[in-house]
C-alpha positions, 0 to 999 in steps of 0.5 A, a space after each residue: 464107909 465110902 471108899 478112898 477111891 469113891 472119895 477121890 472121884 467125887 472130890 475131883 467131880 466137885 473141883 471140876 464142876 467149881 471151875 466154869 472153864 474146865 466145864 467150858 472146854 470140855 463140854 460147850 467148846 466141842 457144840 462150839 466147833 460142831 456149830 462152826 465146821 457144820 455151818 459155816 465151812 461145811 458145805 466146803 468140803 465134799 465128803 459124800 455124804 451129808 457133812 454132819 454124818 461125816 464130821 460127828 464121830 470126829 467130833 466126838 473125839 474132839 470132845 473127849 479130847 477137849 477137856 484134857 488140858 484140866 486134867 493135866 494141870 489138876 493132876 499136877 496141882 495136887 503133886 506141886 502142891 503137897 496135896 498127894 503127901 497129905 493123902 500118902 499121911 492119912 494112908 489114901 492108896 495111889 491107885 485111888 488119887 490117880 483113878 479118880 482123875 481119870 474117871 472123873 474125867 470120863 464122866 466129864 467126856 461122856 456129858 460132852 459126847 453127850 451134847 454133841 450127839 443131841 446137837 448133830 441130831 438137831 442139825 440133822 444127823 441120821 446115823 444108821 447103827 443099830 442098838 447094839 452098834 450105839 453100845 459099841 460106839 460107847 464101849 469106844 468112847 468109854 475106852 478112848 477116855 481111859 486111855 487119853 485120861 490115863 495118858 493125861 495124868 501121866 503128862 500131868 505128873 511128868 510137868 514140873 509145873 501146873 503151867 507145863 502141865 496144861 501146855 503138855 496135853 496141847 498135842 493131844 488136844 490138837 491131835 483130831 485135827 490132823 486126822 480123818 476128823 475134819 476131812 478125809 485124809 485122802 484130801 489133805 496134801 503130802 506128808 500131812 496125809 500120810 501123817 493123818 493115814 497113820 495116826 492113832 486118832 484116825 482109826 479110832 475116828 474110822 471105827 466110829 465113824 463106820 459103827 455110826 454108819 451100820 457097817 464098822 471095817 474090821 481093820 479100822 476096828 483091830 488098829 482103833 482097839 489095838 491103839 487104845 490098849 496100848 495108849 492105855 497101858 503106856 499111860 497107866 505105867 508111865 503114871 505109876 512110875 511117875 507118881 512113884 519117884 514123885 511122891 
């Protein structure tokens, strides 16, 4: 007999891949942006290095990013829709429906991260991290997926509507934009550039970024994890709290 939380993965796996634009924004939306930053506006910026190296740990952000929209309207879905007090009937344990939309929305990320790096490295990407530095770079975006899915779903059941819902991951999906993804914060003007310094997204890009090169700056590394285990423990709480006093 398959577990409840094994049955809610593969029944969120299943709503996802029914859906071509869930599919769409999470996984060809980043290629997309990819293509257009590296080719079209690249060589506008001067960043030092070749400018694929310098915007793919972005970039692999974004992707995780991306997809965060469905999630929140999914999740809310099931809570507006009488679908969570169906499960709470047959006796599904909470921690199995939320669990497994954060995890299927992890496996949807790392197939997202995954067409990223396959289209940098035919643009030219040459990362220099070792084997050992590309299973950290994972660890990361495993990490960074929990916390942004765990803080997706919080958002989702906090909406009062599934439209609400989707409109509330909008900060979270615009984010990377106003960090290190694109360009340097160094090069950005006044108080956007502080604002970039001292978002959570930017050291989480810098410690990507840095594993990537072969030589990870300890201090973007403490602030990156520091940043995740918090945002994961925020989301978390506020789910449960919130699914609690909505179901």
């Amino acid at each position: 007999m398959k577990s409840p939380s094994v049955v809610m993965l593969r029944r969120n796996l299943k709503h996802i891949a029914r859906n071509p634009t869930s599919v769409f924004n999470a996984v060809l939306m980043p290629v997309i942006v990819m293509l257009m930053f590296v080719y079209m506006i690249g060589d506008a910026f001067n960043v030092g290095v070749n400018y694929v190296d310098y915007a793919t740990p972005g970039l692999l952000l974004l992707a995780v990013c991306y997809g965060l929209g469905s999630v929140a309207v999914s999740v809310n879905s099931d809570m507006t829709k009488g679908v969570i007090n169906r499960f709470k009937v047959m006796d599904v344990p909470r921690s199995a429906v939320l669990t497994g939309h954060v995890v299927a929305s992890v496996l949807t990320n790392l197939i997202a991260v995954a067409a990223i790096i396959g289209v940098a490295f035919a643009l030219g990407f040459n990362p220099s991290a070792s084997f050992m530095q590309w299973l950290e770079v994972i660890g990361i975006v495993v990490l960074l997926g929990f916390a942004t899915g765990w803080l997706t779903v919080a958002l989702g059941l906090f909406a009062k509507t599934p439209e609400t819902a989707g409109m509330a991951a909008i900060p979270l999906i615009m984010l990377p934009f106003f960090s290190s993804a694109i360009v340097p914060a160094d090069k950005m003007g006044p108080g956007l550039r502080e604002f970039a310094k001292y978002q959570p997204f930017t050291p989480i890009i810098e410690t990507l970024r840095g594993l990537l090169a072969g030589a990870p700056a300890a201090s973007d590394v403490l602030q990156a994890l520091a940043w995740l285990v918090g945002i994961v423990v925020v989301g978390y709480l506020w789910a449960f709290a919130s699914f609690t006093k909505r179901a």
